[in-house]
N, CA, C and O atoms as CSV, one atom per row, in Angstrom:
chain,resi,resn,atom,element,x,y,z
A,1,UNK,N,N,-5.729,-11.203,-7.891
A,1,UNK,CA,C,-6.681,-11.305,-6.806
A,1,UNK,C,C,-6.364,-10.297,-5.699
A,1,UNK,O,O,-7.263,-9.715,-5.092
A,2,UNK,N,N,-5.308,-10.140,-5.497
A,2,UNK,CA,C,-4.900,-9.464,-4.744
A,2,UNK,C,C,-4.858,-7.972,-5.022
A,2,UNK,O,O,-4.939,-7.256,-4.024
A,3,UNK,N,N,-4.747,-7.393,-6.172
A,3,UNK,CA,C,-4.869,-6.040,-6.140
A,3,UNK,C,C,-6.206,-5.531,-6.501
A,3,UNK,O,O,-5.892,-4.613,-7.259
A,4,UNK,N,N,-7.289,-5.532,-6.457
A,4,UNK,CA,C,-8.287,-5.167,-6.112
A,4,UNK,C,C,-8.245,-4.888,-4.459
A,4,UNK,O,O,-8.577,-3.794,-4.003
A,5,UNK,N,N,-7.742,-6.143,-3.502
A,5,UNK,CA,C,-7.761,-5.544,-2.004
A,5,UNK,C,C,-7.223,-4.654,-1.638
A,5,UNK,O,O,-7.569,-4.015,-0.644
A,6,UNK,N,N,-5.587,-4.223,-2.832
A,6,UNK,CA,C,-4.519,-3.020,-2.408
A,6,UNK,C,C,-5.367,-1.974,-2.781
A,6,UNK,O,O,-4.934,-0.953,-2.247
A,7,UNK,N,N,-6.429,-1.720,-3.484
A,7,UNK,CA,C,-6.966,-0.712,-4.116
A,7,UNK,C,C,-7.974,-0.475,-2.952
A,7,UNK,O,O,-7.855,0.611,-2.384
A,8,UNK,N,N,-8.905,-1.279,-2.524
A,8,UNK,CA,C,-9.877,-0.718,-0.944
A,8,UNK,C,C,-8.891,-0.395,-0.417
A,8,UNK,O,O,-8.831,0.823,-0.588
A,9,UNK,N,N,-7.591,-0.886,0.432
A,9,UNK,CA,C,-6.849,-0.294,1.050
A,9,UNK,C,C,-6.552,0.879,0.830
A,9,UNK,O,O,-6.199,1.457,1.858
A,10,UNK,N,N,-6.536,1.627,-0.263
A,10,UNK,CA,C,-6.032,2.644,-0.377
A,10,UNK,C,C,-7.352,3.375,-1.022
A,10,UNK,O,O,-7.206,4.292,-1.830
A,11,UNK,N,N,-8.392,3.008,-0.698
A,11,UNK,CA,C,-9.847,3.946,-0.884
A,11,UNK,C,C,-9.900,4.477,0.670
A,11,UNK,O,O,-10.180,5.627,1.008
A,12,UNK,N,N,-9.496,3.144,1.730
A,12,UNK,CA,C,-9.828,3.270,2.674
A,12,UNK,C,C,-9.041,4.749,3.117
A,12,UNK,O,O,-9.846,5.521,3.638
A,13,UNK,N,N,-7.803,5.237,3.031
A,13,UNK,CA,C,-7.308,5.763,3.653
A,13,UNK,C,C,-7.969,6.834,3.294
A,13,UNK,O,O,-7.941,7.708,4.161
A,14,UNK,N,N,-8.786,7.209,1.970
A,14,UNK,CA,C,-9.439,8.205,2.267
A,14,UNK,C,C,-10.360,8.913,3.367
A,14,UNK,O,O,-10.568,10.014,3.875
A,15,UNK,N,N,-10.755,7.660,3.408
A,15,UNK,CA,C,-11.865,7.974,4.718
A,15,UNK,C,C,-11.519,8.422,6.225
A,15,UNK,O,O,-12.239,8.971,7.058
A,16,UNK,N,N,-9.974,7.944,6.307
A,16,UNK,CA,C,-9.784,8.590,7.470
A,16,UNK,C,C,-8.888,9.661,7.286
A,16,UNK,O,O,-8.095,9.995,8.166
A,17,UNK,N,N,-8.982,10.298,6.032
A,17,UNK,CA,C,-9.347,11.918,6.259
A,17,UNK,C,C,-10.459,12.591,6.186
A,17,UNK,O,O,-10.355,13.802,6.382
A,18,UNK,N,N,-11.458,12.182,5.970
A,18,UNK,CA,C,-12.670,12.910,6.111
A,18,UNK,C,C,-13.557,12.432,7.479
A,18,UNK,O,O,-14.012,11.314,7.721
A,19,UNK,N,N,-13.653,13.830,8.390
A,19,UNK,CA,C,-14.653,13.664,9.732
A,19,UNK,C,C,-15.465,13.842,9.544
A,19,UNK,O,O,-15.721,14.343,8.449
A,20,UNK,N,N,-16.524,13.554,10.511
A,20,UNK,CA,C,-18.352,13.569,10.887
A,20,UNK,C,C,-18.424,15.163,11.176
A,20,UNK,O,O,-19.301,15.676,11.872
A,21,UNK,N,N,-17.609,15.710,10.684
A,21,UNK,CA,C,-18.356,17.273,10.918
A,21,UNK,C,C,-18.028,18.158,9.995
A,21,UNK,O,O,-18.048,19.367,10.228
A,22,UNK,N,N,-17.633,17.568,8.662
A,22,UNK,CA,C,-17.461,18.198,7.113
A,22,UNK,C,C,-15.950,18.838,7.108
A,22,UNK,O,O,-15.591,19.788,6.412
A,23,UNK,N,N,-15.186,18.141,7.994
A,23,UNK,CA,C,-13.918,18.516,8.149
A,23,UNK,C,C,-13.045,17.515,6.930
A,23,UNK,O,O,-13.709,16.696,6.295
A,24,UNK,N,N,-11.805,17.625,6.713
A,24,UNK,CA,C,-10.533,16.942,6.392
A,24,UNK,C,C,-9.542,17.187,6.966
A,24,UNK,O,O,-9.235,18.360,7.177
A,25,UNK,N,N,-8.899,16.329,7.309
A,25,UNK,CA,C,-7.558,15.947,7.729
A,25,UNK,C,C,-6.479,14.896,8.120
A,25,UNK,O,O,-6.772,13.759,7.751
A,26,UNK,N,N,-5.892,14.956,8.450
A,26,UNK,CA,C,-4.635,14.213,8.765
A,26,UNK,C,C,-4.826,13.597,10.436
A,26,UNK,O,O,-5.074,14.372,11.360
A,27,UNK,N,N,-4.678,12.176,10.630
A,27,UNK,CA,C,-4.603,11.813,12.075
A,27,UNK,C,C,-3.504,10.918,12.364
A,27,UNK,O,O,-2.727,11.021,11.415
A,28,UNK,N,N,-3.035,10.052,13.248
A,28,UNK,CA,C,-2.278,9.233,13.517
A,28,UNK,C,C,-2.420,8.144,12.666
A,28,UNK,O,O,-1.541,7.697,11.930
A,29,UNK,N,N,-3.849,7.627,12.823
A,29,UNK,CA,C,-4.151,6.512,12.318
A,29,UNK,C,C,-4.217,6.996,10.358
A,29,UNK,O,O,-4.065,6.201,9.430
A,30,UNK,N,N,-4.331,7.638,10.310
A,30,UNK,CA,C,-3.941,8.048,8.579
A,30,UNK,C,C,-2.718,7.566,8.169
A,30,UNK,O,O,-2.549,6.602,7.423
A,31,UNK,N,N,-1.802,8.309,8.709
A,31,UNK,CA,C,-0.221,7.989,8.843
A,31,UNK,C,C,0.071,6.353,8.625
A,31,UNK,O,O,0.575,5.704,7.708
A,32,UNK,N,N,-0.587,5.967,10.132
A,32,UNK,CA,C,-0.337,4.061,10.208
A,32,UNK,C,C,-0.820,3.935,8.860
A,32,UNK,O,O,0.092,3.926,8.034
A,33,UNK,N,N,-1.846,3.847,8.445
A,33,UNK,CA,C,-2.728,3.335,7.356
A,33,UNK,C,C,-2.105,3.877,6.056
A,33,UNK,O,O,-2.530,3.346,5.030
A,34,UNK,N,N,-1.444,4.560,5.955
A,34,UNK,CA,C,-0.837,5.285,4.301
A,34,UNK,C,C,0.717,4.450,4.089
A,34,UNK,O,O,1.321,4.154,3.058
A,35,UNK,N,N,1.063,4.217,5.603
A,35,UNK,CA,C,2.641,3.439,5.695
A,35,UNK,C,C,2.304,2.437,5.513
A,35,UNK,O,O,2.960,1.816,4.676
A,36,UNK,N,N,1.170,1.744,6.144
A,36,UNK,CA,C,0.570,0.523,6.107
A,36,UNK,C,C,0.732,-0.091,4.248
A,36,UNK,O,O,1.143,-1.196,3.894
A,37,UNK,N,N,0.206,1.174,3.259
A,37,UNK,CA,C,-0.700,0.625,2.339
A,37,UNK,C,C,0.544,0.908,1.389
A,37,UNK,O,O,0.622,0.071,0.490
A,38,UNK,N,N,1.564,1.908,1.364
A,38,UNK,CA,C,2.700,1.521,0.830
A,38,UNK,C,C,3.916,0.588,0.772
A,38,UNK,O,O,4.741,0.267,-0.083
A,39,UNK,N,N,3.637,0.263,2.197
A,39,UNK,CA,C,4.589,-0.627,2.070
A,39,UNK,C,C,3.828,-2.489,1.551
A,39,UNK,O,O,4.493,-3.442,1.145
A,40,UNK,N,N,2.498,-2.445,1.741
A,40,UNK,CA,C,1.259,-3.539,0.889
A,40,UNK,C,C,1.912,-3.427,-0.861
A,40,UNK,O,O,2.370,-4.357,-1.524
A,41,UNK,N,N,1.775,-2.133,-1.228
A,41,UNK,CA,C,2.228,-2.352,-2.125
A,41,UNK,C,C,3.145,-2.461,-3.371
A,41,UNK,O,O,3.004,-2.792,-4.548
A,42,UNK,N,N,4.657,-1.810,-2.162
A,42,UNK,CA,C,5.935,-2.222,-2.681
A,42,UNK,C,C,6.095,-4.078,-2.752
A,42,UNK,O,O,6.702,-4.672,-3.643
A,43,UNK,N,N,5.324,-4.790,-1.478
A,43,UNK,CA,C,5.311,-5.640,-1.783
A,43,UNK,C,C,4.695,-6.992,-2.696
A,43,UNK,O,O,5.211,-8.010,-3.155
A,44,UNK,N,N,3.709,-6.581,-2.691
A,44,UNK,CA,C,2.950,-7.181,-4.062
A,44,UNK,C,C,3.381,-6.640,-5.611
A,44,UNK,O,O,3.363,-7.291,-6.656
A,45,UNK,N,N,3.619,-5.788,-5.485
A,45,UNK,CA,C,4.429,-5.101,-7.310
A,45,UNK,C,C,5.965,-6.042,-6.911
A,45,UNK,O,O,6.534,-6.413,-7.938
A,46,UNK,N,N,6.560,-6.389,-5.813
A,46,UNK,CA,C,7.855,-6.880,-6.226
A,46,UNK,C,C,7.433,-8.624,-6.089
A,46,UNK,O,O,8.290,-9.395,-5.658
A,47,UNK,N,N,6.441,-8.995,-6.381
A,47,UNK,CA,C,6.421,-10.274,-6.131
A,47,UNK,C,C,6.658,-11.095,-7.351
A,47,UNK,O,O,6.309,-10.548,-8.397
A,48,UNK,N,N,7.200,-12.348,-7.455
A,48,UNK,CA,C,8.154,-12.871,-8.326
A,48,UNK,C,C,6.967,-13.324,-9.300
A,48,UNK,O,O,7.353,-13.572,-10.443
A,49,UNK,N,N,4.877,-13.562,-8.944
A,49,UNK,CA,C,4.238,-14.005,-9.873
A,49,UNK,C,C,3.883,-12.911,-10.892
A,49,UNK,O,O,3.461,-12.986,-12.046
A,50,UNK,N,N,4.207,-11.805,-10.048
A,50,UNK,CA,C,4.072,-10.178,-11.253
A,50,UNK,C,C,5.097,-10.312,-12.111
A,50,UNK,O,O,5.040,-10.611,-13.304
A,51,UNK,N,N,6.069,-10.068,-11.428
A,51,UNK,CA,C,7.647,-10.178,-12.449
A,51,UNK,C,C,7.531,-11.183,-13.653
A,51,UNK,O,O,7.688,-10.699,-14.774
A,52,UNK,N,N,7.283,-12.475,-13.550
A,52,UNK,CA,C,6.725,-13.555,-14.582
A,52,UNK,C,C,5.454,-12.782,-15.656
A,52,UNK,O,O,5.612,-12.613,-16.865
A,53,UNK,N,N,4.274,-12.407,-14.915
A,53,UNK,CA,C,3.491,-11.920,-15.556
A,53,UNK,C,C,3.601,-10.906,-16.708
A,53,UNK,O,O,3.131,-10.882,-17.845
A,54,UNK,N,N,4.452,-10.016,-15.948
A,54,UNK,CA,C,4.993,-8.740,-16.906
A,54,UNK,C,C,5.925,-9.338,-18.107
A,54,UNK,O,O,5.805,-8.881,-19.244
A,55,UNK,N,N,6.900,-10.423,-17.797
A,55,UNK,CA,C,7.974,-9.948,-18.413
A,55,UNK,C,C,8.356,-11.554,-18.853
A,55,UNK,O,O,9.526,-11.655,-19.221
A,56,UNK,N,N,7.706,-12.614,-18.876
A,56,UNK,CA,C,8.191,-14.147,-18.294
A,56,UNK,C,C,7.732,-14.587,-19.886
A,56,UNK,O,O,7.314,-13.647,-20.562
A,57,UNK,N,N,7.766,-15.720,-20.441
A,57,UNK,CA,C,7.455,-16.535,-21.280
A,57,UNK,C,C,8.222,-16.094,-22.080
A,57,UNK,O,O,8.292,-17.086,-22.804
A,58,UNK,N,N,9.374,-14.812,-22.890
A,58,UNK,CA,C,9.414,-14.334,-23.865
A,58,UNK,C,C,10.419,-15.008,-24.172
A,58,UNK,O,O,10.973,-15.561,-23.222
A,59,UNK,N,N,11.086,-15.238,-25.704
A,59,UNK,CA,C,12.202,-15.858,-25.920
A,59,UNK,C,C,13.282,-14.330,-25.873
A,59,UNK,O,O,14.468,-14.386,-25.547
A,60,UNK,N,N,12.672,-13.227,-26.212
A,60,UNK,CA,C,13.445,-12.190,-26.679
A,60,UNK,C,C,12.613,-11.081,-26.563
A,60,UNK,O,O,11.440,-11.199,-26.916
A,61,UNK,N,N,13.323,-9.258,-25.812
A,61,UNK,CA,C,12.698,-8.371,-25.696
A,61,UNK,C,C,13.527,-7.305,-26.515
A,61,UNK,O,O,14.477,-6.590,-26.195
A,62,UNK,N,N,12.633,-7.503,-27.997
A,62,UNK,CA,C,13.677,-6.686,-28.701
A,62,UNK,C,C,12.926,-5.854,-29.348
A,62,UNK,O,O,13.354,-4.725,-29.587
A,63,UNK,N,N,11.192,-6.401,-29.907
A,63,UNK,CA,C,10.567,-5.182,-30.391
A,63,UNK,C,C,9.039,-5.315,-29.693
A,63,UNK,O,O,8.615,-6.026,-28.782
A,64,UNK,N,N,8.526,-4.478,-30.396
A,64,UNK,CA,C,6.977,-3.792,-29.939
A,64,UNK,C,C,6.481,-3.959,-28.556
A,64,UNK,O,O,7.246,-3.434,-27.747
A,65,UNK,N,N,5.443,-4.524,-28.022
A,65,UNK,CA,C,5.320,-5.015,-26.945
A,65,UNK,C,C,6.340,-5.852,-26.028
A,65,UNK,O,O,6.665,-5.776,-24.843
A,66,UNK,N,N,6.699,-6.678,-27.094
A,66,UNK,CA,C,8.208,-7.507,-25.794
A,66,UNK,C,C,8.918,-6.245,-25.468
A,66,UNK,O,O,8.669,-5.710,-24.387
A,67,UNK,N,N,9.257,-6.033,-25.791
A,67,UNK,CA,C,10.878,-4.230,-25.579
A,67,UNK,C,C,9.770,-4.140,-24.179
A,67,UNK,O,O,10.150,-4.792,-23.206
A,68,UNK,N,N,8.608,-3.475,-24.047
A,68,UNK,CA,C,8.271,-2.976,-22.908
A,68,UNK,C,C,7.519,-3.977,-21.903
A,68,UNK,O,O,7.029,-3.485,-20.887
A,69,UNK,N,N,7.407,-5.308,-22.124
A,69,UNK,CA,C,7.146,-5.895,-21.231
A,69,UNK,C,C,8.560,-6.476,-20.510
A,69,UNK,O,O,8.547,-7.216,-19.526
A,70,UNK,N,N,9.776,-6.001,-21.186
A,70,UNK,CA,C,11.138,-6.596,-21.181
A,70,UNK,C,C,11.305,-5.556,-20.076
A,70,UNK,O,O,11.577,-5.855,-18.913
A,71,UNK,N,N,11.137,-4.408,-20.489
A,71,UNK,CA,C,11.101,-3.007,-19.353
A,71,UNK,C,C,10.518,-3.136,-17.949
A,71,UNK,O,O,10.918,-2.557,-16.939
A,72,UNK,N,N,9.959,-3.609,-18.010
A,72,UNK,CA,C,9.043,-3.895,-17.265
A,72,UNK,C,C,9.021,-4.958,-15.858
A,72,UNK,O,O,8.770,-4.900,-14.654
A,73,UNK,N,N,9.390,-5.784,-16.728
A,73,UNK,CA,C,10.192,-7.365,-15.923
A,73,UNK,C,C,11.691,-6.545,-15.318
A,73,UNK,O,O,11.506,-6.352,-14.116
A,74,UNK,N,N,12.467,-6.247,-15.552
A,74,UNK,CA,C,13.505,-5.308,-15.143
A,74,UNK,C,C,13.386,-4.362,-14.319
A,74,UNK,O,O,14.427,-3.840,-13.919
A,75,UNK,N,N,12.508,-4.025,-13.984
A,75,UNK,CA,C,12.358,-2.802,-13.191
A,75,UNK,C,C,11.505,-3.312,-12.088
A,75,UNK,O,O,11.787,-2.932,-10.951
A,76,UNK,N,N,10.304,-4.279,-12.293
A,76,UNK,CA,C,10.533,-5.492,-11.411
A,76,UNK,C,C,11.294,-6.167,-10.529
A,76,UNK,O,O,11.289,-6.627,-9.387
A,77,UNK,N,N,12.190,-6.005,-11.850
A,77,UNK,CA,C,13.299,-7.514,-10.994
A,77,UNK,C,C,14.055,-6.846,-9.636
A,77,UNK,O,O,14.491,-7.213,-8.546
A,78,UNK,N,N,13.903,-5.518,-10.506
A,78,UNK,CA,C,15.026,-4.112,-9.286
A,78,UNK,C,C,14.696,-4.372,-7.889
A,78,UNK,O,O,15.514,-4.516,-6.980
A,79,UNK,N,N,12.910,-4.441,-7.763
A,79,UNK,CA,C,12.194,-4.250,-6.071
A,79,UNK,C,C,12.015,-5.709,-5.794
A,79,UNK,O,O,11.934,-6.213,-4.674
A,80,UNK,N,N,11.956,-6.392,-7.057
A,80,UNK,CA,C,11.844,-8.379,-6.372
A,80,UNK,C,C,12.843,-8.203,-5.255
A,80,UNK,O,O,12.517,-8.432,-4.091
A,81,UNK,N,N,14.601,-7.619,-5.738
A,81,UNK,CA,C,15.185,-7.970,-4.454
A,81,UNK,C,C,15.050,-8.072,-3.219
A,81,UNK,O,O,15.587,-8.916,-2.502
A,82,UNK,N,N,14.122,-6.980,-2.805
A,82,UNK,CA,C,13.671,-6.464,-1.726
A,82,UNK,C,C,12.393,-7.261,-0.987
A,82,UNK,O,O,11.979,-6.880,0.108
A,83,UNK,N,N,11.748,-8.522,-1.768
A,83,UNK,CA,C,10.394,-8.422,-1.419
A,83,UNK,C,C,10.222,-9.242,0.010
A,83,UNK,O,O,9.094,-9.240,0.505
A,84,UNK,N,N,11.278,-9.939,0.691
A,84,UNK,CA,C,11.299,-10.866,1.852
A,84,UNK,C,C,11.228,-9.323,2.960
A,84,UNK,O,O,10.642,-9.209,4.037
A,85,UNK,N,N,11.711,-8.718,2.517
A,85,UNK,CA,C,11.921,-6.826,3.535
A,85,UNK,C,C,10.639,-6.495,3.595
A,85,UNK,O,O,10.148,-6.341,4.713
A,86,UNK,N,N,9.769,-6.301,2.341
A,86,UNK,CA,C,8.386,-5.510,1.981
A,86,UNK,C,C,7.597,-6.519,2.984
A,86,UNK,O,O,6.986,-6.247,4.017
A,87,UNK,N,N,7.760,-7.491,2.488
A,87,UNK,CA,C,7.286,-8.625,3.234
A,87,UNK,C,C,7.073,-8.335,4.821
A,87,UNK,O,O,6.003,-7.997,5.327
A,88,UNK,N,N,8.236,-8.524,5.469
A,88,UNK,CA,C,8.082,-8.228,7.245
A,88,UNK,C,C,7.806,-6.792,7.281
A,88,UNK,O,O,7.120,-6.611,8.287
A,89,UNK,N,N,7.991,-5.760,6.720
A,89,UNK,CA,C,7.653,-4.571,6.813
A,89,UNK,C,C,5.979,-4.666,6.985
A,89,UNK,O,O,5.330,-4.524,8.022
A,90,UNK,N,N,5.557,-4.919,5.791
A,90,UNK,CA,C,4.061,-4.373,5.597
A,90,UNK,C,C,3.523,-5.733,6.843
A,90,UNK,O,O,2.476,-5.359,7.371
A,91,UNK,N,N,3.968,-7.102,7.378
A,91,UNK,CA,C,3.333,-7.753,8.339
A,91,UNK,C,C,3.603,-6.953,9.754
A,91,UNK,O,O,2.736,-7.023,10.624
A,92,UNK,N,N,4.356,-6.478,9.900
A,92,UNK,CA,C,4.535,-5.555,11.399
A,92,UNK,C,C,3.645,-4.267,11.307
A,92,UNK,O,O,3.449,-3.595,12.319
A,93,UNK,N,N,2.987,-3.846,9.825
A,93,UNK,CA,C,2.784,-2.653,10.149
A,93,UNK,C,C,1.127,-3.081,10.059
A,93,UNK,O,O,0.294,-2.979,10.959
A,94,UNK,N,N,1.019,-3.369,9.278
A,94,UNK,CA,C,-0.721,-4.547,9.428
A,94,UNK,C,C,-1.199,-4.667,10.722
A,94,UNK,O,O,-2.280,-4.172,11.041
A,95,UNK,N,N,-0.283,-5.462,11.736
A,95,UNK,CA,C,-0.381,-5.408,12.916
A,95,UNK,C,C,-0.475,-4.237,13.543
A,95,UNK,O,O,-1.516,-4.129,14.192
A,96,UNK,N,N,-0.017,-3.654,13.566
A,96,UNK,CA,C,-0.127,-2.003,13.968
A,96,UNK,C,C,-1.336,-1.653,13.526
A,96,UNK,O,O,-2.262,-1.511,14.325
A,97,UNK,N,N,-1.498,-1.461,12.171
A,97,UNK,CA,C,-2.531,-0.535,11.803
A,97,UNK,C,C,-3.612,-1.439,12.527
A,97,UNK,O,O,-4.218,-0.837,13.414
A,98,UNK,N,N,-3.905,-2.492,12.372
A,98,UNK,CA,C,-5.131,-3.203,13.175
A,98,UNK,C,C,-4.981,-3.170,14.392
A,98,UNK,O,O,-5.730,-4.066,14.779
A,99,UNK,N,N,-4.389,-2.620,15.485
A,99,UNK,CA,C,-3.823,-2.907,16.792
A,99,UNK,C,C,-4.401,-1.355,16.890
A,99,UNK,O,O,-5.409,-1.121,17.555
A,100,UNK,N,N,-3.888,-0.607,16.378
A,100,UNK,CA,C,-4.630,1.098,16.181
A,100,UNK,C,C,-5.832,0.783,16.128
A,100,UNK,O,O,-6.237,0.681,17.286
A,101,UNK,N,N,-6.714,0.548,15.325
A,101,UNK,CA,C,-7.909,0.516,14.927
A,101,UNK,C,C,-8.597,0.094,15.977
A,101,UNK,O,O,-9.580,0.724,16.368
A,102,UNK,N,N,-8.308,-0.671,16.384
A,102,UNK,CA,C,-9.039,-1.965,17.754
A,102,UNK,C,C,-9.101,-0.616,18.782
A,102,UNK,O,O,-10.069,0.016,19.205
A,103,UNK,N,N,-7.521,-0.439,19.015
A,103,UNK,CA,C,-7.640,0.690,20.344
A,103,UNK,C,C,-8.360,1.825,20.383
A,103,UNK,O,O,-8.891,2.107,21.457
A,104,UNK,N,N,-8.475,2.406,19.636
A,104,UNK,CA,C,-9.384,3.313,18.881
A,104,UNK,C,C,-10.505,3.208,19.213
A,104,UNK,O,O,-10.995,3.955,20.060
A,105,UNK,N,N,-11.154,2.272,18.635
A,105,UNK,CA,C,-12.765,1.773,18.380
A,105,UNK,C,C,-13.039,1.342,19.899
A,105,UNK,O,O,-14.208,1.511,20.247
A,106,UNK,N,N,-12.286,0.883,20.741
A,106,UNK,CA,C,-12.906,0.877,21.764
A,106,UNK,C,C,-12.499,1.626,22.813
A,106,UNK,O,O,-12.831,1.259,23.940
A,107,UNK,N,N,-11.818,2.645,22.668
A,107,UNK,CA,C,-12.176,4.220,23.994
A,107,UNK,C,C,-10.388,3.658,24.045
A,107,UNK,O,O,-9.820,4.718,24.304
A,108,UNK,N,N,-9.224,2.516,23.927
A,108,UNK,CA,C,-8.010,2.905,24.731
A,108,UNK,C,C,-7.424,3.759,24.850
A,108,UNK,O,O,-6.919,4.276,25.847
A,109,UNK,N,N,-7.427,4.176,23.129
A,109,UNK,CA,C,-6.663,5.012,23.026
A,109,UNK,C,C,-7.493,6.223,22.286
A,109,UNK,O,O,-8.654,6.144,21.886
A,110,UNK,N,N,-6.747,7.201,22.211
A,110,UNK,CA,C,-7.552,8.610,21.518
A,110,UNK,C,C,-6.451,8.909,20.416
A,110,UNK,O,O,-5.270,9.178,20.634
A,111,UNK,N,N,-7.287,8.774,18.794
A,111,UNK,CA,C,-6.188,9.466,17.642
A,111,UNK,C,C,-6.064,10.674,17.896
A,111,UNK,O,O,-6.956,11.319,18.446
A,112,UNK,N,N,-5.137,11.079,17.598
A,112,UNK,CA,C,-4.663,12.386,17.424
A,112,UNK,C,C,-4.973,12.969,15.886
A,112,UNK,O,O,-5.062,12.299,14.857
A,113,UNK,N,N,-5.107,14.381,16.034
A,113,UNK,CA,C,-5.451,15.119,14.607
A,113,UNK,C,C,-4.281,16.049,14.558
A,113,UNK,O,O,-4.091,16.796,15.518
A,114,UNK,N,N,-3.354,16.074,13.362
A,114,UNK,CA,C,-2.405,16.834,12.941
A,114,UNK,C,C,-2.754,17.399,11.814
A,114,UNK,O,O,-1.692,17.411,11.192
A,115,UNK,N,N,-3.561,17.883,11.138
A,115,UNK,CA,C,-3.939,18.765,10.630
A,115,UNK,C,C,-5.509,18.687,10.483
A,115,UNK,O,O,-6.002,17.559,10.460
A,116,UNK,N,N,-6.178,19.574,10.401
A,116,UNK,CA,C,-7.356,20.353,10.491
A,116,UNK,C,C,-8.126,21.281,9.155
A,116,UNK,O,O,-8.054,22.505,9.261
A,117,UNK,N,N,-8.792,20.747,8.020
A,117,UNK,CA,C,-9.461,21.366,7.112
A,117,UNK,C,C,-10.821,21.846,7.608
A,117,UNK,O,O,-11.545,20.955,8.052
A,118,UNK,N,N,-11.307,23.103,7.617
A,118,UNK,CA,C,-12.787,23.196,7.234
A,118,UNK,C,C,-13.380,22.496,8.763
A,118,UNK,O,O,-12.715,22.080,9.711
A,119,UNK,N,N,-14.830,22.549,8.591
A,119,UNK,CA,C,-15.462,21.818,9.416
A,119,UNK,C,C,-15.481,22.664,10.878
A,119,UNK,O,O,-14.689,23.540,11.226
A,120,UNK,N,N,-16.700,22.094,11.667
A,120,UNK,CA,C,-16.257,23.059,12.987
A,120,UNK,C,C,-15.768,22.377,14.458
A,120,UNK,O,O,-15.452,23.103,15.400
């Protein structure tokens, strides 16, 4: 259920490289929003109902498909450690990126543009 939303998230960030005047580039709020959406989804790939999913029910990962769902669950298990971290990471930065957005949208603050494609 959830990764379909990591996937708009990360359509979205397209959009804030492309401006209203046939430009591309890079802004502040890109940045928030790309940190935002990696660290979304270090934490959902390390979550313990994926790890099960990938790699869970098997008695033994010794051939065909088990061997690589065995791979799989393991390499998993590597970033599960981490996922209480991914966790407060991607909730502080959520906040941010929506705390950006808000300020933004209503005149507080002004994004900045760090790089500049095309456009006039």
């Amino acid at each position: 259920m959830v990764i379909p939303i990591l996937l708009i998230k990360w359509w979205d960030i397209t959009h804030t490289m492309t401006f209203s005047n046939d430009g591309y580039g890079f802004t502040g709020g890109t940045i928030i929003l790309f940190l935002e959406a990696v660290c979304l989804t270090f934490y959902v790939t390390s979550c313990h109902a994926l790890r099960h999913l990938a790699g869970g029910m098997l008695d033994r990962w010794t051939t065909g498909i088990s061997k690589v769902r065995g791979a799989l669950f393991s390499k998993i298990s590597i970033i599960n450690r981490d996922h209480g971290f991914w966790f407060w990471i991607s909730l502080i930065l959520v906040f941010v990126g929506d705390a950006w957005t808000i300020a933004c949208s209503k005149g507080i603050i002004n994004d900045f543009s760090l790089v500049l494609i095309g456009g006039a």
